[in-house]
TORMAR-542528 format. One line per field, with one value per residue (C-alpha): x, y, z; residue number from 1. Coordinates in nm, 2 decimals. Layout:
<atoms>
u: [X_...] $
v: [Y_...] $
w: [Z_...] $
seq: [NUM_...] $
</atoms>
This chain:
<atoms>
u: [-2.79_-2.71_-2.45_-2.37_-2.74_-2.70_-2.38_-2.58_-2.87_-2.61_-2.45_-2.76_-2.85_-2.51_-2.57_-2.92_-2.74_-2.49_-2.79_-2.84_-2.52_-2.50_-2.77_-2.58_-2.34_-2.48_-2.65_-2.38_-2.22_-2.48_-2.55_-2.56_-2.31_-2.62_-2.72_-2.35_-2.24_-2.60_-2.54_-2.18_-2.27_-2.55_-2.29_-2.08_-2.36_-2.43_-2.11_-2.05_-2.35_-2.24_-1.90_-2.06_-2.29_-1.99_-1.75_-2.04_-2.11_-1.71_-1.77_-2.03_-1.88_-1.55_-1.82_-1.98_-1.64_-1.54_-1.88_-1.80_-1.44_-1.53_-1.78] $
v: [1.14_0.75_0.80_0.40_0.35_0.59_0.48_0.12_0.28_0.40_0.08_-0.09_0.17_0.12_-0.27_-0.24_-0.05_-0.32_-0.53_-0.20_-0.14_-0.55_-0.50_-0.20_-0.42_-0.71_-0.42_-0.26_-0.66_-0.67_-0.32_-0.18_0.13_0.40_0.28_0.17_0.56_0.65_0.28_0.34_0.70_0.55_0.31_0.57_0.80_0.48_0.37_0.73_0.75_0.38_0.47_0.83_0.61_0.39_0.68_0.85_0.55_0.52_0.89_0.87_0.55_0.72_1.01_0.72_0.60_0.94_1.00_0.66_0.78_1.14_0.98] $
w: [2.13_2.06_1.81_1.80_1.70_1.44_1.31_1.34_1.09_0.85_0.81_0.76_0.51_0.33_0.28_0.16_-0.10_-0.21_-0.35_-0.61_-0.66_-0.79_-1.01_-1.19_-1.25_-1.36_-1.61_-1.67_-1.84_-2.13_-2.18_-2.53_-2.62_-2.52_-2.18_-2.08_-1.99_-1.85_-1.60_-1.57_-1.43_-1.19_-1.06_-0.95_-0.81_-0.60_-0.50_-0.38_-0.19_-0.04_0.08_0.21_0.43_0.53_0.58_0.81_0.96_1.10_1.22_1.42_1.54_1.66_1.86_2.03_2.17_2.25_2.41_2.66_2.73_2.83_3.10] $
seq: [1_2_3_4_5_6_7_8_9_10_11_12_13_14_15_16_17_18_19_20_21_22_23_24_25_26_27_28_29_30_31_32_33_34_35_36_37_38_39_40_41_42_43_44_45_46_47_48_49_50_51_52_53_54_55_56_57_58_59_60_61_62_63_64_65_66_67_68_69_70_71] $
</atoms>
């Protein structure tokens, strides 16, 4: 298993992301009282998902170093 190229795929997958994530907020600036709280919620729900991919990303990072060192 080529947990670099993985970790590679989930960064990648994290900075498509960030282009949605800016669009929220640009939203989220001239948004009425009713959408503000449904946006404000989606913006979360995508900046969890963001940092899960980034946080994942760092993870399988650290197995492909450990994979190197242990051969």
């Amino acid at each position: 298993m080529d947990y670099f190229a993985w970790s590679q795929e989930y960064y990648r997958d994290a900075e498509n992301l960030l282009s949605t994530i800016e669009k929220y907020k640009n939203l989220l600036k001239t948004a009425d009282r009713l959408n503000y709280e449904q946006l404000n919620s989606t913006l979360s729900s995508y900046r969890y998902i963001y940092y899960d991919l980034v946080n994942t990303a760092r993870t399988l990072e650290e197995r492909a170093k450990e994979t190197i060192n242990a051969a």
